[in-house]
FITIDO-579180 format. One record per residue (C-alpha): residue in three letters; y negated, x, z negated. Coordinates in steps of 0.2 Angstrom, whole numbers, m for minus. Example, Ala and Ser with C-alpha at 12.3 -4.5 7.8 and 13.67 -1.06 7.14 Angstrom:
2
<marmar res="ALA" yy="22" xx="62" zz="m39"/>
<marmar res="SER" yy="5" xx="68" zz="m36"/>
//
This chain:
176
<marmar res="UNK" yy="m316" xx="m330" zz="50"/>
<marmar res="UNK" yy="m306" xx="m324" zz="38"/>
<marmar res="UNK" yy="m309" xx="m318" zz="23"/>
<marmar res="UNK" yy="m314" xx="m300" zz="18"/>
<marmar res="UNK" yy="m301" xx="m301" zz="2"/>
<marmar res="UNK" yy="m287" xx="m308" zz="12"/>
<marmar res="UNK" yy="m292" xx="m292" zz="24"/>
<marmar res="UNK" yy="m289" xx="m281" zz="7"/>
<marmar res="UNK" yy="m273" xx="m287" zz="1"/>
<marmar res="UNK" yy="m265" xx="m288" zz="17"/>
<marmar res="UNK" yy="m269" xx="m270" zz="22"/>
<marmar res="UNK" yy="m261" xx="m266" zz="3"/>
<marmar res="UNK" yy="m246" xx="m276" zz="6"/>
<marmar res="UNK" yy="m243" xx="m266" zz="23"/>
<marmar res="UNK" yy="m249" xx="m249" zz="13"/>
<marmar res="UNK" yy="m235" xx="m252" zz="0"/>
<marmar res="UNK" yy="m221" xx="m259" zz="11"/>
<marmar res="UNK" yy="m225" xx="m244" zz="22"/>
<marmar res="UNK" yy="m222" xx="m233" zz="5"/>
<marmar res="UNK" yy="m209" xx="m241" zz="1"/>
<marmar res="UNK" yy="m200" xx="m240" zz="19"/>
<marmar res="UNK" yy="m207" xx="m220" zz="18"/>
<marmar res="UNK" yy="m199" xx="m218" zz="0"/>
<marmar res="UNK" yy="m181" xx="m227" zz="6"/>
<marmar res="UNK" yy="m181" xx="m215" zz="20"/>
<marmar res="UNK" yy="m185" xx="m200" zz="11"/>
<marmar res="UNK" yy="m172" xx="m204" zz="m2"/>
<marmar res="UNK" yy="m159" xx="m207" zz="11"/>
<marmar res="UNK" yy="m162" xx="m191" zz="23"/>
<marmar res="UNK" yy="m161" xx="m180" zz="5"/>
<marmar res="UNK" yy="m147" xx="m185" zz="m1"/>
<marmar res="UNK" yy="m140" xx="m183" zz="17"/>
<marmar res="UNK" yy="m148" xx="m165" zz="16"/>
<marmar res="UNK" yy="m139" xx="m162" zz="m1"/>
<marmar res="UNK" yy="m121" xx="m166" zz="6"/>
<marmar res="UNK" yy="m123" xx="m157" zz="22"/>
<marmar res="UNK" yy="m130" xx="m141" zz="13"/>
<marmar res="UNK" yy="m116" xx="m143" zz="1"/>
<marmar res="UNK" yy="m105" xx="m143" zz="18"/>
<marmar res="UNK" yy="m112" xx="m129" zz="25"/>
<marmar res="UNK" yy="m110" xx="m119" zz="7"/>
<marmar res="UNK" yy="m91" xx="m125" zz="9"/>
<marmar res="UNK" yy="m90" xx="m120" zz="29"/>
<marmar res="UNK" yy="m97" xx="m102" zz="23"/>
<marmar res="UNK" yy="m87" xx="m98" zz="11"/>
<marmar res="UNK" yy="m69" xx="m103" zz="21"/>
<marmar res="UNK" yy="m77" xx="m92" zz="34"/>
<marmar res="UNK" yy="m81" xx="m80" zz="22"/>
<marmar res="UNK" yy="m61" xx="m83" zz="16"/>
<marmar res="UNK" yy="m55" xx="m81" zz="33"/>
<marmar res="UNK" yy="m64" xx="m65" zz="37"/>
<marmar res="UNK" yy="m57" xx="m54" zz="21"/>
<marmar res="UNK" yy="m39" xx="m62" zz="25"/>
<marmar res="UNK" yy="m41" xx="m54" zz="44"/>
<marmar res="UNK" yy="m48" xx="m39" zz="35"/>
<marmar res="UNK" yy="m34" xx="m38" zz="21"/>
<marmar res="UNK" yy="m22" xx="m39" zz="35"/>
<marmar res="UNK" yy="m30" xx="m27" zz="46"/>
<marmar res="UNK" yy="m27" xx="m16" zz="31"/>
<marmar res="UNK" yy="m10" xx="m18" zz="29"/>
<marmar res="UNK" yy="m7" xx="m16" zz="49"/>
<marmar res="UNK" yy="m14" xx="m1" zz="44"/>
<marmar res="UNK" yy="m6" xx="7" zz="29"/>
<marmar res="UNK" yy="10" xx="1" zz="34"/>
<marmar res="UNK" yy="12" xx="15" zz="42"/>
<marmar res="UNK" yy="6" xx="27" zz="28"/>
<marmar res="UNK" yy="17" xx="17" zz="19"/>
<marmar res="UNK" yy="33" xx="20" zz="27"/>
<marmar res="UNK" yy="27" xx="39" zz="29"/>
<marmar res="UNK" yy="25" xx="41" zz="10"/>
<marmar res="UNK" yy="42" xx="30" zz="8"/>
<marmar res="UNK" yy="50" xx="45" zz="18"/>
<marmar res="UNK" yy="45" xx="58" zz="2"/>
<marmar res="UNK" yy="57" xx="49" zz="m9"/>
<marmar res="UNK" yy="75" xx="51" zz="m6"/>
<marmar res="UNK" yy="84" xx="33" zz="m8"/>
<marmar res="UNK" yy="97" xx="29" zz="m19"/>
<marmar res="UNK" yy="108" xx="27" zz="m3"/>
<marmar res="UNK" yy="102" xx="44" zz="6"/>
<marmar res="UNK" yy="109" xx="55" zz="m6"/>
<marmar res="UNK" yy="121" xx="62" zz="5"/>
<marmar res="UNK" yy="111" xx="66" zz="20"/>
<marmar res="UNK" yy="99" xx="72" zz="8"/>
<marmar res="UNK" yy="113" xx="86" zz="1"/>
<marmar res="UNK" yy="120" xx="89" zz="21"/>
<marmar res="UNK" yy="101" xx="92" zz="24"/>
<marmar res="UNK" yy="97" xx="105" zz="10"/>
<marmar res="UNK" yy="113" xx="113" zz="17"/>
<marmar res="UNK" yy="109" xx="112" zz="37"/>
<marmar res="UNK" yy="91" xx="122" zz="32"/>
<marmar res="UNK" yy="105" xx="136" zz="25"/>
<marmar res="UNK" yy="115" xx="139" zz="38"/>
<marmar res="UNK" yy="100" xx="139" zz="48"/>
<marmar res="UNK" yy="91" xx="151" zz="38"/>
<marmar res="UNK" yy="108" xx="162" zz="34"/>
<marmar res="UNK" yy="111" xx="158" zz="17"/>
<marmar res="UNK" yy="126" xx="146" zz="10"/>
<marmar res="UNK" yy="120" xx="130" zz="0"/>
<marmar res="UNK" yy="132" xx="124" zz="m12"/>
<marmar res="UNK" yy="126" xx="108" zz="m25"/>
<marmar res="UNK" yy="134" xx="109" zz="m40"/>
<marmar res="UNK" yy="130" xx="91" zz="m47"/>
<marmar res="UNK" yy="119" xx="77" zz="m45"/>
<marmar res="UNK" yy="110" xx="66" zz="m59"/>
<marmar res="UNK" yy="97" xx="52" zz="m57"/>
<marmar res="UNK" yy="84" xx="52" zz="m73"/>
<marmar res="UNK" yy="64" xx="48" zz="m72"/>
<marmar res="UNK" yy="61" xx="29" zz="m76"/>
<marmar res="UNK" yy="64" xx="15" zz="m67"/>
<marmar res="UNK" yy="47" xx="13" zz="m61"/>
<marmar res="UNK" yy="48" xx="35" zz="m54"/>
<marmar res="UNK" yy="66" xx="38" zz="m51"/>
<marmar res="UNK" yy="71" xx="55" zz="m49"/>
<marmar res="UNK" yy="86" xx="62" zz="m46"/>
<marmar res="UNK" yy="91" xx="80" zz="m51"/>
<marmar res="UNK" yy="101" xx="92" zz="m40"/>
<marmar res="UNK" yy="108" xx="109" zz="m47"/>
<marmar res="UNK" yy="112" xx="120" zz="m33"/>
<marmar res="UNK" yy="119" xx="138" zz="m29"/>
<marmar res="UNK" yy="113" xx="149" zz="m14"/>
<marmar res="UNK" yy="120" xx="164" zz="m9"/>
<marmar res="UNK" yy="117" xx="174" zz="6"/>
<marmar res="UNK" yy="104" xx="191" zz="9"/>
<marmar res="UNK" yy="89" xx="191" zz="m2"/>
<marmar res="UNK" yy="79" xx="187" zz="14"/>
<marmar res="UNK" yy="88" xx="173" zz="20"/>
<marmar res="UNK" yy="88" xx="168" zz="1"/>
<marmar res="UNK" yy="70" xx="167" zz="m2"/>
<marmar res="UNK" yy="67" xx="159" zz="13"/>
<marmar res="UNK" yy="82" xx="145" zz="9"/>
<marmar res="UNK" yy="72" xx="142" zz="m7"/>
<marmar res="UNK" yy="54" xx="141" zz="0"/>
<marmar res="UNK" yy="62" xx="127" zz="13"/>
<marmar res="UNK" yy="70" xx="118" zz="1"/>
<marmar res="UNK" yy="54" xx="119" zz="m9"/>
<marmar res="UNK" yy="41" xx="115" zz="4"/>
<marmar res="UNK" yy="54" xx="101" zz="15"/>
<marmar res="UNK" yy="45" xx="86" zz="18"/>
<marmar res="UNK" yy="51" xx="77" zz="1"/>
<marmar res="UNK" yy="43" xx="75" zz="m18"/>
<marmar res="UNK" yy="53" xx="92" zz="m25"/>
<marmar res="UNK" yy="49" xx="100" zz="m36"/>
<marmar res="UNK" yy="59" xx="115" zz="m44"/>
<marmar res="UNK" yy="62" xx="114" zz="m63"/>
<marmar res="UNK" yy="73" xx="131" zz="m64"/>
<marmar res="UNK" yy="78" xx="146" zz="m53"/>
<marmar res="UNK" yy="87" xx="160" zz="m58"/>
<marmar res="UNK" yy="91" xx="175" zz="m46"/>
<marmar res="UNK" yy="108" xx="187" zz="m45"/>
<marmar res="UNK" yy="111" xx="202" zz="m36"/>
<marmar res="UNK" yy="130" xx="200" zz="m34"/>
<marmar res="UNK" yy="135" xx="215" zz="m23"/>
<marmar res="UNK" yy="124" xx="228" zz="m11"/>
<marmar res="UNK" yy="118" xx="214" zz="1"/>
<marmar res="UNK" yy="123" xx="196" zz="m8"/>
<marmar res="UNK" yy="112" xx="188" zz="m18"/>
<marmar res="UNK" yy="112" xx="172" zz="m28"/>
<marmar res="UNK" yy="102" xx="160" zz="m33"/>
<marmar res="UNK" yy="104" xx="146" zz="m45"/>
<marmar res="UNK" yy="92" xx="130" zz="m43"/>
<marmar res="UNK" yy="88" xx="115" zz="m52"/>
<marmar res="UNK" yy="79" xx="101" zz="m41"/>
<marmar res="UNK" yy="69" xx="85" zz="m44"/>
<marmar res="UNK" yy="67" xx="75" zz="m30"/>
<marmar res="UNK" yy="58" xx="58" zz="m33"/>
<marmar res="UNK" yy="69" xx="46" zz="m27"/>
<marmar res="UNK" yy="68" xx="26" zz="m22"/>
<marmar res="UNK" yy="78" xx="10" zz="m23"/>
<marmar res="UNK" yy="87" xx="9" zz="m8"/>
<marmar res="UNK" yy="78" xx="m2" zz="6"/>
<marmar res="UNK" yy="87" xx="m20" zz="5"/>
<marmar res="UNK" yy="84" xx="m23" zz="25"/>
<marmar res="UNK" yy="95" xx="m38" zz="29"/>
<marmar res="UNK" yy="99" xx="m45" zz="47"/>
<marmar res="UNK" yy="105" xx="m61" zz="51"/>
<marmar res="UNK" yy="119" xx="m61" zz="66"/>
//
């Protein structure tokens, strides 16, 4: 038989290779642990990324609209014309005769502005209603000096300084 010692310090051997082998494992499993969680931190925040891009260009999907709506207040630097053949169309359509005397730009260049001094003349009804048009049209105006005349029994005047913001003009290029 053997003997109770050998019995002793063979079950240690066994105890302590099976700690050891216990400790390896442990070891390997956590440092594997540490990398995927580190992995996974990384996966979450690209997700995390991906999901305010979308919502960003959700966002600006949807103001691009509202953009081009407010862009439409501001007369552009090209639109100047139509701009004048407009203020005088809402004249003749309200009875009164719109006549721009001169045209300035001024603001900065961050808020251009452009300044239009204009003279209308027709009844004082279609007059006032010329001038509350002008004022209320769907632009950024805003009158900066207005003077009135009664010229003869039924003819009025009206003298009108303008500011209407104003833009660069839209640099849209097409290739053939």
């Amino acid at each position: 038989m053997k003997s109770p010692l050998l019995h002793l310090i063979l079950a240690l051997i066994v105890c302590v290779a099976a700690l050891a082998g216990y400790w390896v494992w442990y070891t390997a499993i956590s440092a594997k642990s540490t990398e995927v969680t580190i992995l996974q931190n990384q996966i979450d925040a690209k997700t995390e990324s991906v999901a305010r891009m979308a919502t960003a260009r959700t966002a600006l999907a949807e103001i691009a609209s509202d953009e081009a709506m407010v862009r439409s207040y501001f007369v552009p630097e090209t639109g100047v014309v139509s701009f004048i053949d407009n203020l005088q169309a809402r004249g003749r359509s309200l009875g009164a005769a719109v006549s721009v005397l001169s045209v300035s730009t001024g603001g900065t260049s961050a808020q251009p502005t452009l300044t239009f001094a204009l003279v209308i003349k027709g009844t004082f009804d279609a007059l006032m209603r010329t001038i509350g048009a002008i004022e209320y049209a769907p632009y950024a105006i805003s009158i900066s000096n207005l003077s009135i005349d009664h010229e003869l029994k039924t003819s009025w005047s009206a003298n009108l300084r303008l500011v209407v913001g104003s833009r660069a003009a839209d640099t849209a290029t097409t290739t053939p």
